[in-house]
LUMDREN-73000 format. One line per field, with one value per residue: x negated, y, z of N, C-alpha, C in turn; residue in one letter; residue number from 0. Coordinates in pm, 1 decimal, padded with zeros to 6 digits, always signed. Atoms other than C-alpha are relative to their C-alpha. Layout:
BEGIN
n_X (X|...)
n_Y (Y|...)
n_Z (Z|...)
ca_X (X|...)
ca_Y (Y|...)
ca_Z (Z|...)
c_X (X|...)
c_Y (Y|...)
c_Z (Z|...)
residu (A|...)
num (NUM|...)
END
This chain:
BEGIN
n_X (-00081.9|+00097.5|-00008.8|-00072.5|-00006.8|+00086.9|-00004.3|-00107.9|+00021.8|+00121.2|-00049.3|-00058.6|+00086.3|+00062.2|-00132.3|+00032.1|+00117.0|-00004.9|-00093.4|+00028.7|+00106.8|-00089.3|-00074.8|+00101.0|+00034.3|+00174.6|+00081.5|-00114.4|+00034.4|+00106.4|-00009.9|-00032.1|+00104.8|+00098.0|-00044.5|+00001.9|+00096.2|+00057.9|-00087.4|+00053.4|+00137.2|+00045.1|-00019.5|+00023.6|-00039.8|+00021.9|+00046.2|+00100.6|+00105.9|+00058.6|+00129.5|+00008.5|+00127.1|+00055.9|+00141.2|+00087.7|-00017.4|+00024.1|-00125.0|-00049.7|-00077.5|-00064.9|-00074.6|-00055.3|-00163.3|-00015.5|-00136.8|-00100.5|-00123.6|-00032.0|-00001.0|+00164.3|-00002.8|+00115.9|+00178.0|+00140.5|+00028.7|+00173.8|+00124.1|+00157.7|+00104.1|+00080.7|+00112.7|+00008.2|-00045.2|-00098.5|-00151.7|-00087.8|-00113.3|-00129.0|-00158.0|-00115.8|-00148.6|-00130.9|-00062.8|+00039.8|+00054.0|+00141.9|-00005.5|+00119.1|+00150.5|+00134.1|+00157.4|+00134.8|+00086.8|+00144.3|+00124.6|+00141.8|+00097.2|+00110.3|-00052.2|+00056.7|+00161.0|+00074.6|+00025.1|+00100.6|+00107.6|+00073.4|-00116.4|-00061.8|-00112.7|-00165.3|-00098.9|-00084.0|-00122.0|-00128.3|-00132.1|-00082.1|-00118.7|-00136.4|-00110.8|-00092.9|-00056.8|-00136.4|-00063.9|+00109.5|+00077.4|+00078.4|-00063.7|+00165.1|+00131.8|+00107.8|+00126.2|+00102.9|+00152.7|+00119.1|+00138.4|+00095.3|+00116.2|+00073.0|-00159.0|-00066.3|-00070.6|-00117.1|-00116.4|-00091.2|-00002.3|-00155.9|-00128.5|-00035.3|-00064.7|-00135.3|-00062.8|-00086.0|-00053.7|+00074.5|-00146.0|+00063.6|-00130.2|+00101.2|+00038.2|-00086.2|-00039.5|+00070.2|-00066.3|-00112.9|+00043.3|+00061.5|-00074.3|-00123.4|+00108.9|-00014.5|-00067.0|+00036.4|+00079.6|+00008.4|+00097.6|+00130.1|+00040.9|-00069.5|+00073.5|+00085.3|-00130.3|-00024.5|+00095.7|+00013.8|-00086.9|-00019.4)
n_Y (-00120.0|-00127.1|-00001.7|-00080.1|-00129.3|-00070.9|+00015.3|-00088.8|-00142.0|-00054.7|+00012.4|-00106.0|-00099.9|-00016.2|-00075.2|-00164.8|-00030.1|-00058.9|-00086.0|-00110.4|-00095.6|-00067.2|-00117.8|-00117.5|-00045.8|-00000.2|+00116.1|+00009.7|-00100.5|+00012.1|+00120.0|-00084.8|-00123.9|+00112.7|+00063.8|-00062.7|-00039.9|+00083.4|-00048.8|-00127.6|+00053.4|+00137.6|-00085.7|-00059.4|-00176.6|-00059.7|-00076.9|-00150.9|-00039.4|-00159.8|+00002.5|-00107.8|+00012.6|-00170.0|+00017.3|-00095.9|+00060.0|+00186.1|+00117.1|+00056.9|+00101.4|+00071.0|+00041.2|+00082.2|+00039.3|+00148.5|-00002.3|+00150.2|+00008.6|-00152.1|-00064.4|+00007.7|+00086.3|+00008.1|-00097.7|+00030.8|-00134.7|+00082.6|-00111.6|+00003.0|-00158.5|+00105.1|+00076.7|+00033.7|+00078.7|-00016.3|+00025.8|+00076.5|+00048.2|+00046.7|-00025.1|+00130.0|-00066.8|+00025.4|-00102.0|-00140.9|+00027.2|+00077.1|+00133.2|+00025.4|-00012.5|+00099.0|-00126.5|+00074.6|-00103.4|+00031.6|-00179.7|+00068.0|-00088.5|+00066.8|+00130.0|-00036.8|+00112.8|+00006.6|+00123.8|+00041.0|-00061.5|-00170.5|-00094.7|-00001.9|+00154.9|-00064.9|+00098.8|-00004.0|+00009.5|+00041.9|+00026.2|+00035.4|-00036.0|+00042.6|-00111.9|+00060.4|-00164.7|+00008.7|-00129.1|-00142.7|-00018.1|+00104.1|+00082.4|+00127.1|-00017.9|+00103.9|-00073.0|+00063.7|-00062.8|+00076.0|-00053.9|+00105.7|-00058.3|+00111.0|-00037.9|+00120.7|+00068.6|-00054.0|+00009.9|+00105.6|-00011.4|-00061.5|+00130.3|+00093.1|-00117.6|+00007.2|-00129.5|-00008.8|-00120.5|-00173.0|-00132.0|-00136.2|-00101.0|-00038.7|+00034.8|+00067.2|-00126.6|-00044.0|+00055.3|-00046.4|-00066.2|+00053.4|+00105.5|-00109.5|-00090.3|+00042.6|+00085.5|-00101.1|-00030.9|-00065.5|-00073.9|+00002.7|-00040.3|+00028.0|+00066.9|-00107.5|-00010.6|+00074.3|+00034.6|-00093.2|-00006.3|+00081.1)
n_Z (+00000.0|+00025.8|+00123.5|+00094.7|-00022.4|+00062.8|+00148.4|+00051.5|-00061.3|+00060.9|+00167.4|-00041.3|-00009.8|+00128.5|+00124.1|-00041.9|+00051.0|+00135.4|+00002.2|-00035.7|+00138.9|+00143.7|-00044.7|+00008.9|+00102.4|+00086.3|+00078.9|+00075.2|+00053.5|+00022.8|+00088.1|+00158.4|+00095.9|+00091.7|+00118.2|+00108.7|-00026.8|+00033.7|+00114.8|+00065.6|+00049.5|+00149.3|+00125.6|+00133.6|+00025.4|+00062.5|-00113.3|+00081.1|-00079.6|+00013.9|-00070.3|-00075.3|+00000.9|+00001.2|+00006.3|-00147.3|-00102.6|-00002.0|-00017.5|+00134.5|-00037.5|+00046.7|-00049.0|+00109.0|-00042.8|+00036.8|+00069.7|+00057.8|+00041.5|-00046.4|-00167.3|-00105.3|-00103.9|-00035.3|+00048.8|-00077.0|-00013.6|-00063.5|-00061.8|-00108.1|-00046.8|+00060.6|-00083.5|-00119.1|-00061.1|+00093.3|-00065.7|+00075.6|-00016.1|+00076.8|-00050.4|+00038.8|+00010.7|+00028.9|+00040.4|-00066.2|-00130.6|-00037.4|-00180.8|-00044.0|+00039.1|-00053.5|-00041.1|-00033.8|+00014.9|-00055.9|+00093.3|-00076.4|-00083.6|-00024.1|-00102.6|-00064.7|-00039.5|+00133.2|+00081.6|+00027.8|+00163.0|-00068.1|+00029.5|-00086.1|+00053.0|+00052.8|-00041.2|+00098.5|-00080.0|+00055.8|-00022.9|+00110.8|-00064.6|+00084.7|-00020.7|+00043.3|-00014.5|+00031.0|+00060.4|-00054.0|-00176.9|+00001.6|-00104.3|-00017.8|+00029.7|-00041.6|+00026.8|-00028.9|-00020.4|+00017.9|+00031.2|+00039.9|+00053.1|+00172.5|+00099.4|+00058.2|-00124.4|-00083.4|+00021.0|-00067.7|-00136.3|-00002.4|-00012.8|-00159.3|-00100.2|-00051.2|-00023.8|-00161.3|+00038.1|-00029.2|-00005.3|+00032.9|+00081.3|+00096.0|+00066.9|+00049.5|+00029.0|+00098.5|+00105.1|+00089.9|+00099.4|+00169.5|+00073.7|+00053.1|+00083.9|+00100.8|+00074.0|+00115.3|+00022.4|+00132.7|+00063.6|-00125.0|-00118.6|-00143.2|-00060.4|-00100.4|-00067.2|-00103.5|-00089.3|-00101.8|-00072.6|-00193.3)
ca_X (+00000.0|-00267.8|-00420.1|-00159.4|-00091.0|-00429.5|-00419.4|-00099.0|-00274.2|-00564.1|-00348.5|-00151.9|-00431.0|-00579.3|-00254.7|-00243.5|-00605.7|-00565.7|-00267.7|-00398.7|-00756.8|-00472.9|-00270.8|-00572.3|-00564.6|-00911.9|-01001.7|-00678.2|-00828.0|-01205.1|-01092.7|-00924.2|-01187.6|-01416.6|-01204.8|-01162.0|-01528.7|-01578.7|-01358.6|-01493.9|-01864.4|-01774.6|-01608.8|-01700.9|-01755.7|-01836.0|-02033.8|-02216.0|-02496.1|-02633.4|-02996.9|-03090.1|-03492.4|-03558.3|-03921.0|-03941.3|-03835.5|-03952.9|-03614.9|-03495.6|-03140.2|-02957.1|-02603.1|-02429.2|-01984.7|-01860.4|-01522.7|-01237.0|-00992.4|-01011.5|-01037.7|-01343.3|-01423.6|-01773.6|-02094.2|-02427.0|-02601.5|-03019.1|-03212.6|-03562.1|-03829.3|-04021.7|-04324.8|-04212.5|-03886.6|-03528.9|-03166.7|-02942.0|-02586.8|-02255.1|-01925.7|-01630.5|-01289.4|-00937.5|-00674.0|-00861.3|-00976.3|-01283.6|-01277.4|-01636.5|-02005.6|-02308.0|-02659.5|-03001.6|-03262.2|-03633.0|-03938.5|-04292.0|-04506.0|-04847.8|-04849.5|-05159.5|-05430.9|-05650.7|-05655.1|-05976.7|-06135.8|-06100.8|-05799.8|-05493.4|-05218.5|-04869.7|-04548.7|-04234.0|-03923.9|-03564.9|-03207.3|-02855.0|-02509.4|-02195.1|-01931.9|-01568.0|-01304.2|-00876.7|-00670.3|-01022.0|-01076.1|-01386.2|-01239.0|-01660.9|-01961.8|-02280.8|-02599.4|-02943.1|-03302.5|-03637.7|-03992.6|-04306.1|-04671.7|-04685.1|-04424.0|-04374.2|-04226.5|-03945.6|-03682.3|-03701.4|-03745.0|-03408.3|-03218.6|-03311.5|-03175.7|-02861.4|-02607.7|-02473.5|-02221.9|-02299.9|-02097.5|-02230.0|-01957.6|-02200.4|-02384.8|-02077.1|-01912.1|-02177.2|-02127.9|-01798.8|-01836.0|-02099.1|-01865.0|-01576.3|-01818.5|-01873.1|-01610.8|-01605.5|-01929.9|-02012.3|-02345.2|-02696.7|-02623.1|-02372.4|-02591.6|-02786.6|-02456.3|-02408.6|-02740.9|-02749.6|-02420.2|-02378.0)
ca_Y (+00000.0|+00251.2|+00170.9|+00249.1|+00555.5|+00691.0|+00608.8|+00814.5|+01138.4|+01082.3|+01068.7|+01385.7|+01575.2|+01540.1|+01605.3|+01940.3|+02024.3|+01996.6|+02190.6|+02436.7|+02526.3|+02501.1|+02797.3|+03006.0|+03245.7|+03373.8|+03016.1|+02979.7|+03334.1|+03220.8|+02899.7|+03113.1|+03343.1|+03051.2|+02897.6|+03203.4|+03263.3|+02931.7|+03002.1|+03322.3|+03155.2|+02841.5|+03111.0|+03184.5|+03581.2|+03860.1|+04115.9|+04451.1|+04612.7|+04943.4|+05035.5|+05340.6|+05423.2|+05771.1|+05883.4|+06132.0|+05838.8|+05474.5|+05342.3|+05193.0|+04986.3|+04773.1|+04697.8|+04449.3|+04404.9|+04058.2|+04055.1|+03722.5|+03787.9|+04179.7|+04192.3|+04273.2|+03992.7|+04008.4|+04291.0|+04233.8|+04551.5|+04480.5|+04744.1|+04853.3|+05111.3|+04867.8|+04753.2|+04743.5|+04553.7|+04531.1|+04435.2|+04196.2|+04235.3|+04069.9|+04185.2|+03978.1|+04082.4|+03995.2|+04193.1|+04506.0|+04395.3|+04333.9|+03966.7|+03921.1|+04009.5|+03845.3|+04085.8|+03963.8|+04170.3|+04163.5|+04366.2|+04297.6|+04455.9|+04437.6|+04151.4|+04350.8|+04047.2|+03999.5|+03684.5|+03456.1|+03636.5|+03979.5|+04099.2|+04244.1|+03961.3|+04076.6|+03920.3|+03839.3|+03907.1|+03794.3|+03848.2|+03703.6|+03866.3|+03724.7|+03951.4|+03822.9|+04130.1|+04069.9|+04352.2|+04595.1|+04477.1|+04278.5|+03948.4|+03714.1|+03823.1|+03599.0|+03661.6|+03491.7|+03600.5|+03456.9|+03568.3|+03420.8|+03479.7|+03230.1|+03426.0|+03078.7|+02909.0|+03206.3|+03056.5|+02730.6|+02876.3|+03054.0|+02780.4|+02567.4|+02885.6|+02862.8|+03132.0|+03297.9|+03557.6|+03926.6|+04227.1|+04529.0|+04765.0|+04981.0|+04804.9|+04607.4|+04984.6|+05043.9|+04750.1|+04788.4|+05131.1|+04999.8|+04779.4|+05024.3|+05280.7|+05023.4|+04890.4|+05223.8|+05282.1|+05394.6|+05535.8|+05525.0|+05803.8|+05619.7|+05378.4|+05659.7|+05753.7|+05428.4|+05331.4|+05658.6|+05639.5|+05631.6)
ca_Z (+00000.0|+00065.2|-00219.0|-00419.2|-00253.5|-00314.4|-00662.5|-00701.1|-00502.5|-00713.7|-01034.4|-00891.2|-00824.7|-01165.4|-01369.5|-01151.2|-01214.5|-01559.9|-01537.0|-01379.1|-01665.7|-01924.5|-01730.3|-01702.6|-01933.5|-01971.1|-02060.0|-02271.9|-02428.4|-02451.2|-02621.0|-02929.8|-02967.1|-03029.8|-03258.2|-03449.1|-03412.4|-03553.3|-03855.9|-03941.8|-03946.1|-04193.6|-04410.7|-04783.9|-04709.8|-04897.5|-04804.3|-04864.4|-04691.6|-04609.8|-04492.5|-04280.9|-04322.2|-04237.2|-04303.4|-03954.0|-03728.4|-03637.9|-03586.6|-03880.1|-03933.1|-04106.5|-04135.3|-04333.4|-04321.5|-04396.9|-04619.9|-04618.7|-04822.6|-04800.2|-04438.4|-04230.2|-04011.1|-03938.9|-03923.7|-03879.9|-03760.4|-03704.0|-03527.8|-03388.9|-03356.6|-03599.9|-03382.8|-03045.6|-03017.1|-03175.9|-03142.2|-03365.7|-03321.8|-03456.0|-03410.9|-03490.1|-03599.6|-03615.4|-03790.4|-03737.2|-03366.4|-03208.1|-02989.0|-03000.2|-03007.8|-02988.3|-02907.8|-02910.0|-02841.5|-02792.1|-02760.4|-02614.5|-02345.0|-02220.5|-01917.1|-01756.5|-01808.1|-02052.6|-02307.4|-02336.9|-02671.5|-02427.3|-02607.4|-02404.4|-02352.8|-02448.3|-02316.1|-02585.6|-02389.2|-02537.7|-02447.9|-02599.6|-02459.6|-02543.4|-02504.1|-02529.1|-02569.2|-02556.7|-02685.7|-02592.8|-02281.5|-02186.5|-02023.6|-02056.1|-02054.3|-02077.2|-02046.6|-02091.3|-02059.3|-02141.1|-02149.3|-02296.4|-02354.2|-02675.9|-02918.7|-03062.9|-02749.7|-02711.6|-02928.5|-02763.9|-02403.4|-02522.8|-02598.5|-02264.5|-02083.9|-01897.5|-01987.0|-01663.4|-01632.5|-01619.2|-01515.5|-01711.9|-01806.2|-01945.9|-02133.4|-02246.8|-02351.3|-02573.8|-02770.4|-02845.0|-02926.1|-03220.0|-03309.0|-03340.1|-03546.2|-03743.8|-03905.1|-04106.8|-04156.8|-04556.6|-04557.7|-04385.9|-04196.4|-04037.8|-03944.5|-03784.1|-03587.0|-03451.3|-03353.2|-03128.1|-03018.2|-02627.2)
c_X (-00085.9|-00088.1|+00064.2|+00064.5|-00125.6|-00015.5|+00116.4|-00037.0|-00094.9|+00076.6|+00072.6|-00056.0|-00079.3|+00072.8|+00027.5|-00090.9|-00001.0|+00111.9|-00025.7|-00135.5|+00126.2|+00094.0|-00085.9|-00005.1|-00094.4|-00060.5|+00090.6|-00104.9|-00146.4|-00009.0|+00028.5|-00089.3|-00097.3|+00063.1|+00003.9|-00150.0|-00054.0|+00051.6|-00066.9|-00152.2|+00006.1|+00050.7|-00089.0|-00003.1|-00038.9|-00041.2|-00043.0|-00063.5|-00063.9|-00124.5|+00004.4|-00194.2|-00053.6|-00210.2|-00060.0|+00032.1|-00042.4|+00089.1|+00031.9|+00158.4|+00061.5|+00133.1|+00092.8|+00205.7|+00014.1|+00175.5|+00080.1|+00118.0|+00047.0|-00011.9|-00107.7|-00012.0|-00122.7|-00121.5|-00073.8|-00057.1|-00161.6|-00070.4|-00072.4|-00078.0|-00114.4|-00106.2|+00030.8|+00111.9|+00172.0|+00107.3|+00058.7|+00142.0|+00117.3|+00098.2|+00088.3|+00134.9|+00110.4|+00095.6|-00014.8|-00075.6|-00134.6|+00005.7|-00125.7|-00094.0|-00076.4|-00162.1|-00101.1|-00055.4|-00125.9|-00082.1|-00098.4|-00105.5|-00094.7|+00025.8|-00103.7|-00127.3|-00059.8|-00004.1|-00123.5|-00105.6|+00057.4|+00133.3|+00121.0|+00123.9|+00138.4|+00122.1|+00136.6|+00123.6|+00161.0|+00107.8|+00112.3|+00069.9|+00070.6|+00107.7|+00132.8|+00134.2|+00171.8|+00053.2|-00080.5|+00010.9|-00077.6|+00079.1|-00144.0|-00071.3|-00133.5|-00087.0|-00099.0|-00125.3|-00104.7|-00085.2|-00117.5|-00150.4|-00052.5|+00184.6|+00067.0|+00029.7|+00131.4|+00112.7|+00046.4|-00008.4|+00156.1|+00124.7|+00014.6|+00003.3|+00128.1|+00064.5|+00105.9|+00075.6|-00013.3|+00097.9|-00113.2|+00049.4|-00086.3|-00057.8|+00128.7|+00103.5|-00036.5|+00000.6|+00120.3|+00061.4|-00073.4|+00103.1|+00089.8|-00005.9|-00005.0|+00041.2|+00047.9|-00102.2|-00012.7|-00104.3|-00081.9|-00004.9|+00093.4|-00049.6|-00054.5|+00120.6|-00024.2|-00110.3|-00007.1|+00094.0|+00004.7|+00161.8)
c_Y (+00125.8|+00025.2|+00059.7|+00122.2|+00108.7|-00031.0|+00149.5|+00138.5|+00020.8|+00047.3|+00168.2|+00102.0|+00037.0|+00019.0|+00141.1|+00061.5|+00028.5|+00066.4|+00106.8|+00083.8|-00014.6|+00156.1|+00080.6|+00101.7|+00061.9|-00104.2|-00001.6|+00151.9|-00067.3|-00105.7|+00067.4|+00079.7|-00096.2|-00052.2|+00096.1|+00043.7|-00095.4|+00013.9|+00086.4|-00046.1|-00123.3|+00053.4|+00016.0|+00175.8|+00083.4|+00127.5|+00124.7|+00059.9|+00173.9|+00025.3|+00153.8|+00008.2|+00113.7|-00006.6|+00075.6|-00116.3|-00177.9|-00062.7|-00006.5|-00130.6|-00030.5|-00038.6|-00073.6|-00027.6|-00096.7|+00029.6|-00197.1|+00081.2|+00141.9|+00028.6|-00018.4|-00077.7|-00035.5|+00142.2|-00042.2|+00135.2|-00004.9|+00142.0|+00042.5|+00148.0|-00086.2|-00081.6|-00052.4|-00115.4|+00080.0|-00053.2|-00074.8|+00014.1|-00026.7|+00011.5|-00090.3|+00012.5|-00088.8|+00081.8|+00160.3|-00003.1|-00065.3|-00112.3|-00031.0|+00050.0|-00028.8|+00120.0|-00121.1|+00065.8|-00051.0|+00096.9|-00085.5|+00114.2|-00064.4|-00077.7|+00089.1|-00087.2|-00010.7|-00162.5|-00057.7|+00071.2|+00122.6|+00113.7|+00029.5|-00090.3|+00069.6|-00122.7|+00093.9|+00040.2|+00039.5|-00030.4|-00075.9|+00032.2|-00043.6|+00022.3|-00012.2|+00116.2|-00119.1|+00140.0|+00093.5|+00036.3|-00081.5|-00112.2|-00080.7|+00075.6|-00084.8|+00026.6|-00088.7|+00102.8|-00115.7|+00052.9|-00111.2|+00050.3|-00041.6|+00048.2|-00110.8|-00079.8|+00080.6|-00049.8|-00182.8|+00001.2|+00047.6|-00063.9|-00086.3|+00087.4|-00015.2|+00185.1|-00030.1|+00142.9|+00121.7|+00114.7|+00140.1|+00061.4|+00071.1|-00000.5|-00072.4|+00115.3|+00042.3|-00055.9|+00021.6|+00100.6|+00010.3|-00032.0|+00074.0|+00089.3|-00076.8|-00095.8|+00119.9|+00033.9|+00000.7|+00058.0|+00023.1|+00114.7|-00032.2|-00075.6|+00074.7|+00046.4|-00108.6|-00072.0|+00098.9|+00028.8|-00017.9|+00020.5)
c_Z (+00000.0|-00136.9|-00157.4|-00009.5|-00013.0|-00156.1|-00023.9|+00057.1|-00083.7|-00129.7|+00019.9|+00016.0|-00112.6|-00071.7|+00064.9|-00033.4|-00110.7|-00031.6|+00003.2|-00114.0|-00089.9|+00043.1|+00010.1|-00098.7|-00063.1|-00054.3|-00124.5|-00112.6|-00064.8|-00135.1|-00173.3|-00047.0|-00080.7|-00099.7|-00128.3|-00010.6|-00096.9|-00146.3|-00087.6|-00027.9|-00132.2|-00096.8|-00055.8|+00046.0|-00052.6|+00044.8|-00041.5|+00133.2|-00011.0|+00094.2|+00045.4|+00064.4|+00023.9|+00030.0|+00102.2|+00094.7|-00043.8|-00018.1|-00165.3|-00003.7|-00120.6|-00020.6|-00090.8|+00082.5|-00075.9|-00041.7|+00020.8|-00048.8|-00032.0|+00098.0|+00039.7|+00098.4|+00062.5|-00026.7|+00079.1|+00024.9|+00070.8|+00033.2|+00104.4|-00068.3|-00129.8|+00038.6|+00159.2|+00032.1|-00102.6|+00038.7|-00131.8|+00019.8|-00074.0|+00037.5|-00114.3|-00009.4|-00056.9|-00003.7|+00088.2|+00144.1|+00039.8|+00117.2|+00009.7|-00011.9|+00063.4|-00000.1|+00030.5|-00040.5|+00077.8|-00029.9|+00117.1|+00055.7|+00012.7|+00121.1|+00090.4|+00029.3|-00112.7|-00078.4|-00026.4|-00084.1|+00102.3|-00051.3|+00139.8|-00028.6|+00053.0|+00053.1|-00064.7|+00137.2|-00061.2|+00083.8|-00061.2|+00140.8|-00082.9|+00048.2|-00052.9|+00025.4|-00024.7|+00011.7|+00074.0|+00081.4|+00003.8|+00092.9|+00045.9|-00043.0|+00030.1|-00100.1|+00005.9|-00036.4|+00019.4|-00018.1|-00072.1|-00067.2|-00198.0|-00079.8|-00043.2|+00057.9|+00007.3|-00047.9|+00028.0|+00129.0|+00041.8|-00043.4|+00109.3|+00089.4|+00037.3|-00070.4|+00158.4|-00046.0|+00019.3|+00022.8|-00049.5|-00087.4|-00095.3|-00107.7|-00155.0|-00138.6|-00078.2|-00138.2|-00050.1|-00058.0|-00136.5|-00073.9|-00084.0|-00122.7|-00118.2|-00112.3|-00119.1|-00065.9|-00195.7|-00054.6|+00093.4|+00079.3|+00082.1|+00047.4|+00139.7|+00157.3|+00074.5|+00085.9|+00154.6|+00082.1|+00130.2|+00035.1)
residu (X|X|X|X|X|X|X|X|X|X|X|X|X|X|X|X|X|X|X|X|X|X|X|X|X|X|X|X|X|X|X|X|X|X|X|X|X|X|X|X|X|X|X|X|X|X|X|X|X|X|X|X|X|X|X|X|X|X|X|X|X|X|X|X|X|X|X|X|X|X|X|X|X|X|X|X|X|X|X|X|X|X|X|X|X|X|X|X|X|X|X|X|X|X|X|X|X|X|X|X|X|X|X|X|X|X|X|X|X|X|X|X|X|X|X|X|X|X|X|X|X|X|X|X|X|X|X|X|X|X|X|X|X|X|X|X|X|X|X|X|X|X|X|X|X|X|X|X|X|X|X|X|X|X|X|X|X|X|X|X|X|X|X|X|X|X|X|X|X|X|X|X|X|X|X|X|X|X|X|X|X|X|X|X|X|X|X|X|X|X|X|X|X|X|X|X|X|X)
num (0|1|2|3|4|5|6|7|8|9|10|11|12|13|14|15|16|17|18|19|20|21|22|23|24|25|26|27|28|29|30|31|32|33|34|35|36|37|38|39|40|41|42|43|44|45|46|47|48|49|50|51|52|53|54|55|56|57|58|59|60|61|62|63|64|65|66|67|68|69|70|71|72|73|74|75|76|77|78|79|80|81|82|83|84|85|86|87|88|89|90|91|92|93|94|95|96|97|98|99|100|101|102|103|104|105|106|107|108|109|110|111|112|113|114|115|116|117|118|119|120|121|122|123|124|125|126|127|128|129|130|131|132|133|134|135|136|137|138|139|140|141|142|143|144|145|146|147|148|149|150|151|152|153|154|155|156|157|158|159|160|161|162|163|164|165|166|167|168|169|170|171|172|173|174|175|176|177|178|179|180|181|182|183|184|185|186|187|188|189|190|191|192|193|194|195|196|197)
END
């Protein structure tokens, strides 16, 4: 008899449980963005690009919009100072809306020691935010970080990185301002615009 009464608390407690992540609705939310996330990446899309190279400043950018069907569902937007360190980001749209973007950024300082042959030894240091928006509000944010003296270790120190979650309105604010900026964008000096945007 007990037996079969813990069976039926265990069975009860696990049909609640999973009751309960399906009622969640930030997961319920997270789940769709990925799917449309996943969608919008195995798309056929069509694209056009605009560069931003000015000859008084280092920074330099990039920004490419991704077409399905007529509708904007993806920009890439790449920019840096050219030597020191740079930014990648992808925004992600649905009818007109921004539900995602992805950031990865890196840049490299001196470490303060010197390298065998006498030179000074430099350390790579790489981010990735993943920034999950419902009707332009942040609901996820996740964050990883990695450093590395051997540049050619950072992109597999940055894959066996945990993402953890991050609260940084701020930062978070800024992106989706880019984002916003540039889903009009038309001409390298809007590039210029949205790089500087705060």
């Amino acid at each position: 008899m007990r037996s079969y009464f813990a069976v039926t608390v265990a069975l009860f407690a696990s049909f609640t449980f999973s009751q309960l992540l399906r009622a969640d609705p930030i997961e319920n939310a997270v789940r769709e963005i990925r799917a449309t996330y996943n969608t919008i990446e195995e798309a056929d899309l069509s694209g056009k690009t605009l560069k931003w190279e000015p000859h008084n400043d280092p920074a330099q950018g990039r920004l490419t919009q991704y077409y399905s069907d007529g509708n904007l569902v993806k920009v890439h937007l790449s920019f840096g100072d050219g030597a020191h360190g740079g930014s990648d980001e992808y925004y992600y749209y649905s009818n007109g809306e921004l539900f995602f973007a992805f950031v990865v950024g890196g840049y490299w300082k001196f470490s303060g020691r010197a390298k065998a042959d006498g030179q000074a030894e430099t350390v790579d240091i790489g981010s990735e935010h993943r920034l999950y928006f419902k009707e332009g509000r942040l609901i996820r944010h996740l964050y990883k970080h990695a450093q590395s003296i051997d540049p050619a270790l950072m992109k597999s120190i940055m894959a066996a990185t945990e993402n953890a979650h991050h609260d940084d309105p701020e930062f978070a604010g800024q992106v989706q301002r880019r984002a916003i900026l540039a889903v009009s964008a038309s001409s390298p000096a809007d590039i210029e615009k949205i790089i500087y945007s705060e």
